[in-house]
C-alpha positions as CSV (number, residue, x, y, z in Angstrom):
1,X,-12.0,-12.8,30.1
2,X,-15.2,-10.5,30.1
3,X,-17.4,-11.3,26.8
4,X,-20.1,-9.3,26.3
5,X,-23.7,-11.2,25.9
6,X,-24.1,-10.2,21.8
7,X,-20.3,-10.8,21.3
8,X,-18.3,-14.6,21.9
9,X,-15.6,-13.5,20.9
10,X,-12.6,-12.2,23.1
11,X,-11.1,-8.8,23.2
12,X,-8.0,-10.2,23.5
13,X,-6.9,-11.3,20.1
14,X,-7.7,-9.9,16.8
15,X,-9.7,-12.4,14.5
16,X,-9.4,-11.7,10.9
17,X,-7.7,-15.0,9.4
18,X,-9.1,-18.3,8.3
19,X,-7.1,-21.7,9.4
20,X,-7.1,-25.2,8.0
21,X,-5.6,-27.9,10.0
22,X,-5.3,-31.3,9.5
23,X,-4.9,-33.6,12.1
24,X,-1.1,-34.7,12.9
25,X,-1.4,-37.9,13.2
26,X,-4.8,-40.5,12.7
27,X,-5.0,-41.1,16.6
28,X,-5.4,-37.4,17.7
29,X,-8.3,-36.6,19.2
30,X,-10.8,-34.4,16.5
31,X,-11.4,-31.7,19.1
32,X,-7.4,-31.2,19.9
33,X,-6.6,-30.5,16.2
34,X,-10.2,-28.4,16.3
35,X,-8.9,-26.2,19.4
36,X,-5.5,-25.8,17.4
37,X,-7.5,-24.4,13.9
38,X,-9.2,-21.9,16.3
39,X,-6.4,-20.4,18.4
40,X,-4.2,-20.1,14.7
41,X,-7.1,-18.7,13.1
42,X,-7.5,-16.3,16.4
43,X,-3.7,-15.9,16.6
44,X,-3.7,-17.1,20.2
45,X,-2.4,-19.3,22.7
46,X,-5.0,-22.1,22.9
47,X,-5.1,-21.6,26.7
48,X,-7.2,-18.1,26.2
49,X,-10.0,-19.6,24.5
50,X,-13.4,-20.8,25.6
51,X,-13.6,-24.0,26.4
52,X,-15.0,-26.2,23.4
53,X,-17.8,-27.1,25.4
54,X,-19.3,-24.1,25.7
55,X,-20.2,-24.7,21.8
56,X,-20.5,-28.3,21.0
57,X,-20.0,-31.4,22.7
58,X,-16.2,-32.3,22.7
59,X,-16.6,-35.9,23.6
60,X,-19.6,-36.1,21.2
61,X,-16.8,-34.3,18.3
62,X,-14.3,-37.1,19.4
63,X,-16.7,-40.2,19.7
64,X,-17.8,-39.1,15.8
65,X,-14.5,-38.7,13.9
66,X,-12.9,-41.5,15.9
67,X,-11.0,-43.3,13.0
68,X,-12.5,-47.1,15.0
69,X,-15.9,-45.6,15.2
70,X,-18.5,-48.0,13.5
71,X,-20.9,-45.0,13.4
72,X,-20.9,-43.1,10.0
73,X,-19.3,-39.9,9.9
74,X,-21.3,-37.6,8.8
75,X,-19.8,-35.3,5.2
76,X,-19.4,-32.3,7.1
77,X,-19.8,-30.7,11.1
78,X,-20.3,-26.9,11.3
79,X,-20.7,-24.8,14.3
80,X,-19.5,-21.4,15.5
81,X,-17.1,-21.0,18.5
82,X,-15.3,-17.4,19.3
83,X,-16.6,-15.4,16.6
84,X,-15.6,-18.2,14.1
85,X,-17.4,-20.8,11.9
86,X,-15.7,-24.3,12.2
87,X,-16.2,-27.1,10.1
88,X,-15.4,-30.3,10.5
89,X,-15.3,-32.2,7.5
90,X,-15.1,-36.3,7.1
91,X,-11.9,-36.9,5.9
92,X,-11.0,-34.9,9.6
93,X,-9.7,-31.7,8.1
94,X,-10.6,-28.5,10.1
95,X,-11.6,-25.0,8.8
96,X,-11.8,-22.3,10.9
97,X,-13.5,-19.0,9.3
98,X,-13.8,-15.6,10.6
99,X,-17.5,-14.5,10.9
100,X,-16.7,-10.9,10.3
């Protein structure tokens, strides 16, 4: 995919929606049901985006919301990943929100 440097998001998919995902079950890892809010919000195939990493630290993301954590989880997580704003909050729903 070619990005240009003032623009992370891809050419390849239009990104006007807004998705909220909760995870499927409590054992899911945060940053799978993360990567699955982005590529519905970006109506794409998971496998075309950026990696997560490129944004925030997955294992960080992961090692936060982890429902046997003892560390407390903070109210909410925001960052921006493909032209989107995603936050986390603590009860591990995910909104993904189109920048433009």
């Amino acid at each position: 995919m070619n990005h240009d440097s003032d623009d992370t998001r891809s050419e390849e998919y239009p990104s006007s929606r807004t998705a909220l995902h909760e995870p499927e079950h409590r054992y899911e890892p945060m940053t799978e049901t993360i990567i699955e809010a982005i590529a519905e919000a970006a109506d794409a195939d998971a496998t075309q985006l950026e990696p997560l990493y490129e944004s925030v630290d997955p294992d960080a993301l992961d090692d936060l919301f982890d429902r046997h954590s003892s560390a407390s989880v903070p109210a909410r997580v925001t960052f921006r990943h493909e032209g989107f704003e995603v936050v986390v909050e603590h009860d591990r729903r995910v909104e993904v929100r189109d920048l433009d």
